[in-house]
N, C-alpha and C positions, 0 to 999 in steps of 0.2 A: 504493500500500500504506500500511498504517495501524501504524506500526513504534517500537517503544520502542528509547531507545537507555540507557543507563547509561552512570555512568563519563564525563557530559562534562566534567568538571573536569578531565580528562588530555588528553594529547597524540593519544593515537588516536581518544579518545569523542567532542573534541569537534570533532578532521577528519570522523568520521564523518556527526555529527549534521548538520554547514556541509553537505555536500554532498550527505545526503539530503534535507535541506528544499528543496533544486533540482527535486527532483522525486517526494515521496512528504509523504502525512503524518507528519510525527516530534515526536513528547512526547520530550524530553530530559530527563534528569534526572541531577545530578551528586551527592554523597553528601551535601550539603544537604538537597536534596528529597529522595533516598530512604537511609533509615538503612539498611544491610545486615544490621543486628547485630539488629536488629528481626522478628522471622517476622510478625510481625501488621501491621506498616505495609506490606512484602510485599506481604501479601495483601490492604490495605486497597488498597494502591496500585491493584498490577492485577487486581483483581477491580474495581474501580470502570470500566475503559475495557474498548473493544473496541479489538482491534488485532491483525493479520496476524502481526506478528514481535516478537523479541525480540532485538537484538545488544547482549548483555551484555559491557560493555567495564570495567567497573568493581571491581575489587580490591585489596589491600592490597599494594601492588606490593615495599616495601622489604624485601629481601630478611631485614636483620639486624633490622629493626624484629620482623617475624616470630619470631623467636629469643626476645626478650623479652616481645614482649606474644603465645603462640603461640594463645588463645581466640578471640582478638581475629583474626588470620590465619583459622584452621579456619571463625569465623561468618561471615566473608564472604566467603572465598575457596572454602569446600566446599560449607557449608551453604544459602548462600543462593542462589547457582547452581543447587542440587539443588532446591529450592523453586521458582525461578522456571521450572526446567523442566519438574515436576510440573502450573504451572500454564497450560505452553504447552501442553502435551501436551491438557489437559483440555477447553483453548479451540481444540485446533487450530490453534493458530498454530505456523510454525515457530522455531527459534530457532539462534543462531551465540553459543559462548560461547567466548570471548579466553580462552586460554591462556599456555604459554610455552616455551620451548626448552628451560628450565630441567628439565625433566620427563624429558630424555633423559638415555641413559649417556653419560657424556661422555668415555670413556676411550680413545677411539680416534679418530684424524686422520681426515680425509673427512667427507664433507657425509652429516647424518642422513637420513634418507626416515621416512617416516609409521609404517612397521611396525618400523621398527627397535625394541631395548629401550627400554624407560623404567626409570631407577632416579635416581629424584629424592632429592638432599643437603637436608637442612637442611627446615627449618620451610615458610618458602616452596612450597618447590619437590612438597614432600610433599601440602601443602593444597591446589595445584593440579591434581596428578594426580589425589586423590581426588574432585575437580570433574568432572576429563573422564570418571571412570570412573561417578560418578553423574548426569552428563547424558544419555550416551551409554544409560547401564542402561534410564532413561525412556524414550528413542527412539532408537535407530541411525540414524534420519533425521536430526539434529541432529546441526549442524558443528560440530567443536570447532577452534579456529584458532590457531595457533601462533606467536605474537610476539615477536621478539627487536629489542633497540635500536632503538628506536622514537627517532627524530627527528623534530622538526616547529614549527611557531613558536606553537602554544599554552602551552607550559609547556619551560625549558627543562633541556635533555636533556644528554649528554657533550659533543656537537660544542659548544656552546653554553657550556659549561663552560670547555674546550679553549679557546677563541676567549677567550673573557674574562682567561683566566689570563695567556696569551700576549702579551697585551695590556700586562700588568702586568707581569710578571716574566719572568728573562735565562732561568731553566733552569726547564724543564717535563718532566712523566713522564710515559709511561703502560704502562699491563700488557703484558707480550709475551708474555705463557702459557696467554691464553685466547682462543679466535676464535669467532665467532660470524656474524651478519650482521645489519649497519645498516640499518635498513627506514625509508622515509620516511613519517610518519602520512600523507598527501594521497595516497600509491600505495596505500597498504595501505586506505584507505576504498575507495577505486574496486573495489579488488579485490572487499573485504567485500560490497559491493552487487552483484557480478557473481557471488557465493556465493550470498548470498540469493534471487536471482531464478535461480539453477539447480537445478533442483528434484531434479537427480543428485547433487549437492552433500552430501554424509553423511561423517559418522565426522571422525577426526582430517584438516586437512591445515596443510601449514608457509605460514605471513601473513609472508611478509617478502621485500624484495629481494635479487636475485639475485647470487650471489658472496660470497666466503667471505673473514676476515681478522683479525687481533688488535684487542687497542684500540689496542695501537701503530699499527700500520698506518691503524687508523680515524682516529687524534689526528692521525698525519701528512698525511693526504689533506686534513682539513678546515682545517689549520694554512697547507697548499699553496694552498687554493684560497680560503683567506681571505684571505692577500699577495696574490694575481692579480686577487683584488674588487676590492682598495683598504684593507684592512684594515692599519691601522701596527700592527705588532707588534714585542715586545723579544723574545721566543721564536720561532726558526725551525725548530727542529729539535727535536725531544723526544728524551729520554732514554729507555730503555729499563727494566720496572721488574718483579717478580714480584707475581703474588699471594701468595704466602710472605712479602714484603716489606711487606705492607698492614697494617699497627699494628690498624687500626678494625675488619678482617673477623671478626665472630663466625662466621657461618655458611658453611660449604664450599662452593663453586661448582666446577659441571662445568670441563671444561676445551675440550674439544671440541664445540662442540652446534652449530655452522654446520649452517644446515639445505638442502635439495635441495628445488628451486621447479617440477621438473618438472608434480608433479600437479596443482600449484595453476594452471600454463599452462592445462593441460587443459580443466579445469574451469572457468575463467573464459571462456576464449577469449582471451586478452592476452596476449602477451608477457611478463614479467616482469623490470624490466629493470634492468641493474646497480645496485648501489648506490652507484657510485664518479658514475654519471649523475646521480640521485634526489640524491645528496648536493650536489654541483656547484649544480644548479638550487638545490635550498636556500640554500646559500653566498650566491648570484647576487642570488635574489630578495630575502633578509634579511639580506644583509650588506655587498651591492656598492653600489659609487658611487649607483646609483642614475639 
């Protein structure tokens, strides 16, 4: 297949794009090469190639960044999504456009499923549901894919964060009020590509690994399995911390958006497998002895 990917400057765009060049044509492009904010480069872009697919991986991800500049959120994270899907539709090509958990009501414990509500907080979370709601409008055949804490070794992420700090300093935190699920970019490509080549594969489904947790929880696994690497650390144990307590947060986050990986089994044919597993091997292979 002959497949655009976006978005490789990031953690998933550019797992994506490493492991589709194994075995498919792929034009990569990270927001250098394509300006989002641009309708006309858009369309210079891909009106100039032929190509099967589109896995739109590329958006303005910070949440509070969105708060402040929110033109700047809506042209790339609505607008230009609804463009590039306009112009699969036209070519026949199909497309998979990254999402995020963010989009769910987050007010109740348990793991989301796909039909559940959406009532998206904050700038962010707003511009992205109107993404899925104007891909989806162009074709129902088009997957919209569901992203939460994305870990991976192109750019780094919390665990990454976590490790560094721990590193340095006796007392570390992290939030104990919000859960969600840590996904590892390198699972979430394999997945993406077992989306695309399923031609059942439509509408909303949840991209991320299996099992549900705070960032507490998440800070501590990765703090656990970074000592057992080899990792010397001053911080063993993290504190416990709210998002009420967060000085920097402008904009409101769910609380609850851990999402349910059933459908996504289905649909791929894979298992989906923890993330306390997907996380370990990261730890192992970017962090351990060696």
């Amino acid at each position: 297949m002959r497949i655009i990917i976006t978005g490789t400057g990031g953690r998933l765009g550019a797992a994506v794009s490493r492991l589709l060049r194994e075995r498919h044509r792929v034009i990569a492009w990270d927001r250098k090469a394509l300006d989002l904010t641009s309708p006309d480069q858009i369309d210079d872009h891909l009106g100039a190639l032929d190509f099967d697919a589109v896995i739109h991986c590329a958006a303005v991800t910070g949440v509070d960044y969105c708060e402040t500049y929110p033109d700047e959120a809506h042209a790339v994270n609505t607008a230009a999504p609804a463009q590039i899907a306009r112009i699969c539709k036209t070519r026949g090509a199909r497309m998979i456009h990254v999402s995020t958990d963010y989009v769910y009501d987050g007010t109740q414990p348990g793991l989301r499923r796909e039909s559940d509500p959406c009532r998206p907080l904050g700038i962010y979370a707003k511009t992205k549901r109107a993404a899925e709601e104007a891909v989806l409008e162009v074709s129902a055949d088009f997957v919209v894919a569901r992203a939460s804490w994305i870990f991976g070794p192109d750019r780094p992420g919390f665990a990454d964060a976590i490790i560094q700090r721990a590193m340095l300093e006796t007392h570390c935190g992290a939030i104990a009020d919000k859960w969600s699920n840590p996904s590892y970019s390198h699972d979430q490509a394999a997945l993406l590509e077992a989306l695309l080549l399923n031609p059942a594969a439509r509408g909303a489904v949840n991209l991320c690994n299996a099992g549900s947790c705070s960032w507490l929880e998440y800070g501590q696994t990765t703090l656990d399995l970074a000592f057992a690497a080899g990792v010397s650390l001053q911080c063993r144990t993290l504190s416990p911390q709210r998002c009420a307590e967060m000085p920097g947060f402008l904009a409101e986050r769910p609380v609850y958006t851990a999402m349910d990986t059933s459908h996504l089994a289905a649909l791929t044919g894979q298992p989906v497998r923890p993330w306390q597993e997907a996380l370990a091997e990261y730890i192992n292979t970017y962090y351990g002895r060696g």
